[in-house]
C-alpha positions in Angstrom: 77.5 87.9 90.4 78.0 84.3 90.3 79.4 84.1 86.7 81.9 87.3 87.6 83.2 85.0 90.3 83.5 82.0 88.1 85.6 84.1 86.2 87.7 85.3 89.0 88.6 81.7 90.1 89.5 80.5 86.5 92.4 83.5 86.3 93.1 83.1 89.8 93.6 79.2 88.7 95.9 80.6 85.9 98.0 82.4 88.0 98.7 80.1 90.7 96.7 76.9 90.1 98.5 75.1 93.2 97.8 77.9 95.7 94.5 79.5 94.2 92.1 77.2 96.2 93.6 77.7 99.0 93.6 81.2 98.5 90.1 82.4 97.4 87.6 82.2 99.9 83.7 82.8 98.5 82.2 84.2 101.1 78.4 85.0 102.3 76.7 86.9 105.1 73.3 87.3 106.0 71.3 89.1 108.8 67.5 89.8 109.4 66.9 93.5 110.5 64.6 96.1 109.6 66.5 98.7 108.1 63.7 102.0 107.8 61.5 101.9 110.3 59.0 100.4 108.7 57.9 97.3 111.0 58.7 94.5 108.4 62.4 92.8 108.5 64.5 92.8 105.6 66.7 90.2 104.6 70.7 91.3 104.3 73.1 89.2 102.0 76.6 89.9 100.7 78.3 88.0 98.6 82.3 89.2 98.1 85.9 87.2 96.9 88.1 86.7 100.2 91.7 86.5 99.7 94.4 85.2 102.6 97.0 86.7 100.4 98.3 89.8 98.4 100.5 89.7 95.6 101.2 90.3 92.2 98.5 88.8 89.9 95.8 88.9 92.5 93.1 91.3 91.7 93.6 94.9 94.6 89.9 95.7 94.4 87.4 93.2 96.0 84.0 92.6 93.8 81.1 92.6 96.3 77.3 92.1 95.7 75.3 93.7 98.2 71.3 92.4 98.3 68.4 93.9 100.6 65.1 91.5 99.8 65.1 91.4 95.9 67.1 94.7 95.4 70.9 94.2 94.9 74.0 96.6 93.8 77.8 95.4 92.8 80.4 97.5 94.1 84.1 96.8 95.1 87.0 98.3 98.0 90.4 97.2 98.3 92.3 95.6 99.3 90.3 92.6 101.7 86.5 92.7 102.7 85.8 91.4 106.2 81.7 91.2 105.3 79.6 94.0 106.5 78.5 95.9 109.8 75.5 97.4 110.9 75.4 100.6 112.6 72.9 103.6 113.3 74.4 107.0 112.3 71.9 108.7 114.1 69.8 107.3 117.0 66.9 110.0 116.7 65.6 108.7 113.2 64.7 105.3 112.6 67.0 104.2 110.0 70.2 102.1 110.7 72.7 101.9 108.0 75.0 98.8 106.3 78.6 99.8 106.7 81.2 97.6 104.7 84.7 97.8 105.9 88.3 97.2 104.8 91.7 98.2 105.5 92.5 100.2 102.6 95.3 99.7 100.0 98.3 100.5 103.0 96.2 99.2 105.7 94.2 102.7 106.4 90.1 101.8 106.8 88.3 102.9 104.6 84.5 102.4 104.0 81.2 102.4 102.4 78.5 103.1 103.4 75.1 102.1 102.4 71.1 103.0 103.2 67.9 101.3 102.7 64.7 103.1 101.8 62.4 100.4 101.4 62.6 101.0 98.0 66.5 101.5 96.7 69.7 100.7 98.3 71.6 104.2 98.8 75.1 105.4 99.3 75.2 107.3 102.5 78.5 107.8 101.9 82.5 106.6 101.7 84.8 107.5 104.5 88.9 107.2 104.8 90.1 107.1 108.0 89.5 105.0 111.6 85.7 106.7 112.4 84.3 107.5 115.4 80.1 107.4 115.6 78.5 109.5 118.0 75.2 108.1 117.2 73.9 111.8 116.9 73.9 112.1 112.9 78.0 112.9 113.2 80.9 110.7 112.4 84.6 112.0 113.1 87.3 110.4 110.8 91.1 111.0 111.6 92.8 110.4 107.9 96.8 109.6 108.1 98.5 112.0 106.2 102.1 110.7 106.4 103.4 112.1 109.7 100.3 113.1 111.0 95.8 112.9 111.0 93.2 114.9 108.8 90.3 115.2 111.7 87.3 115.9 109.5 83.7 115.9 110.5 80.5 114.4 108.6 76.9 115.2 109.5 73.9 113.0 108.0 71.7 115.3 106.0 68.3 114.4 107.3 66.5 115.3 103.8 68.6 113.2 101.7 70.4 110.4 104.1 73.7 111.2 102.7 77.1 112.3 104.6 78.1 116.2 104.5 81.9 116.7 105.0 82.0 119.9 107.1 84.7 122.1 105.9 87.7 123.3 107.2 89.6 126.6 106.4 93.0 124.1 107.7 93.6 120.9 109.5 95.4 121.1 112.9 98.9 119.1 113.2 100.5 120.4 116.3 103.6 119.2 115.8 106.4 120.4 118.0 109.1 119.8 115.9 111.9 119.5 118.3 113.1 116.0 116.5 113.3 117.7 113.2 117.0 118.6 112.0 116.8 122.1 110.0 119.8 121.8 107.3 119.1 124.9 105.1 117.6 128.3 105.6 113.8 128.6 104.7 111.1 131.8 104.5 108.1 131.9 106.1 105.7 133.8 104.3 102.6 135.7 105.3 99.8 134.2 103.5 99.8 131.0 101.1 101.5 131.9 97.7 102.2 135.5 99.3 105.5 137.2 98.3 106.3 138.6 101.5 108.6 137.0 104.3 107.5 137.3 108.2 110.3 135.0 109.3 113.7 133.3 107.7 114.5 130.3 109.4 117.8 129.3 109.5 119.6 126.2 109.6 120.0 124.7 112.9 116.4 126.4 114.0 113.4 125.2 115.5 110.1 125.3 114.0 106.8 123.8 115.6 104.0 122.7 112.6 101.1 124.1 113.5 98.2 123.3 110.6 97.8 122.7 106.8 95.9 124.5 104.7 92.6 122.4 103.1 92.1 122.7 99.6 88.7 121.9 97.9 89.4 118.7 95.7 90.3 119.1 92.3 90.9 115.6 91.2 89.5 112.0 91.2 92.5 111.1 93.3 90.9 111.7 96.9 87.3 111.7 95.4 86.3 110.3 99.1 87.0 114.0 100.1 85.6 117.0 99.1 88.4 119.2 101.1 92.0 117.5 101.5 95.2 118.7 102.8 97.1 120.7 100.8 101.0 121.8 100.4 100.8 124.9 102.3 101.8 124.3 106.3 101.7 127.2 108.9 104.9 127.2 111.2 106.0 128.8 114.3 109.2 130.1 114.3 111.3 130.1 117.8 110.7 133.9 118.4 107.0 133.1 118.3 106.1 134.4 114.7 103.9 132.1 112.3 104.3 131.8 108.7 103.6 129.1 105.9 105.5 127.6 103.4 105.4 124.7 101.0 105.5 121.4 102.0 107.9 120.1 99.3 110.0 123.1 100.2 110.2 122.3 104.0 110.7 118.6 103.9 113.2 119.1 101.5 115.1 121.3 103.9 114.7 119.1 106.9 114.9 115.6 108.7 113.7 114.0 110.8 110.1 113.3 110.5 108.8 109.7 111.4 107.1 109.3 107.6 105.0 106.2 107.6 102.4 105.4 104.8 
């Protein structure tokens, strides 16, 4: 770990060798807590690269070594790592759990997760989103999707100490729409990819946005979750009818939506 950071200086040097020292921050914390259960403390360390700026030529994922007692991993977020937190998932066992933080790469947290055995140093899991612990094995995340949040709910699998993302047929939006500006006619359509219309909505309508429809994932994109949203939303027409449609058809048809990444 010490020679990757070495390594990290010397091209951080290269790109901006005024500003690089002032820049890169090495960074160590330490706590003494017992982690299983077990009655005997164990030692915490990370070691991680902190950076007080972001620009071109500066590394977007953050190198971290993680050690519990003479085990240690190497993993890396993005974009800055703050150190680490330690939390209990669930109050009724006798495990707490090392959570390591950042913003994300457009200031959304996002985090990992780790669990010690008293052997091995495992991955409980990696969660997008700002979380909310109920200490009862279940953590709520609420994901920012553009104009709105993905609510999704993980449970602690007792057996193995991992996170299980609950699925969801759709996420809920409730949206009411009345700031959006309709400019061309659009179908709404009875099922996702079904052929037949329940409703046209025409230009100068109202629609509320009701849900999306969750996909499983198919990609390495959103590899932190199982189910995502995908293009299909369910709208409610003025005269009270729901339909879906395509997302890139919709936006493309209106205005008005407060996007924000």
């Amino acid at each position: 770990m010490y020679r990757s950071i070495f390594i990290v200086c010397l091209l951080l040097c290269a790109v901006n060798p005024v500003t690089a020292q002032q820049d890169l921050e090495l960074m160590t914390q330490s706590e003494e807590i017992d982690l299983n259960g077990d009655g005997i403390t164990d030692t915490v360390i990370m070691d991680y690269v902190k950076y007080s700026i972001w620009e071109p030529g500066y590394p977007s994922r953050r190198d971290f070594t993680l050690r519990v007692n003479d085990v240690e991993i190497e993993s890396s977020l993005e974009p800055d790592l703050t150190g680490f937190e330690i939390v209990d998932i669930d109050k009724n066992d006798d495990m707490v759990e090392i959570l390591i933080p950042t913003m994300g790469p457009s200031y959304d947290p996002c985090c990992l997760i780790y669990s010690y055995d008293g052997e091995n140093i495992v991955e409980t899991g990696k969660l997008a989103g700002f979380r909310e612990f109920t200490g009862e094995g279940v953590i709520y995340t609420d994901w920012w999707q553009g104009f709105w949040e993905a609510t999704d709910k993980w449970v602690l699998n007792p057996e193995t100490h991992k996170l299980e993302q609950i699925p969801q047929e759709m996420y809920y939006i409730g949206c009411t729409g009345d700031h959006l500006e309709i400019r061309e006619s659009f179908d709404l359509h009875l099922n996702p990819g079904s052929d037949e219309i329940v409703e046209t909505i025409e230009a100068g309508g109202s629609v509320s946005v009701i849900a999306c429809l969750a996909e499983i994932n198919d990609t390495d994109y959103w590899s932190w979750h199982l189910y995502i949203p995908s293009d299909w939303f369910l709208l409610r027409a003025e005269s009270g009818l729901t339909g879906w449609v395509t997302g890139s058809e919709f936006f493309n048809v209106t205005q008005g939506f407060g996007w924000a990444d």
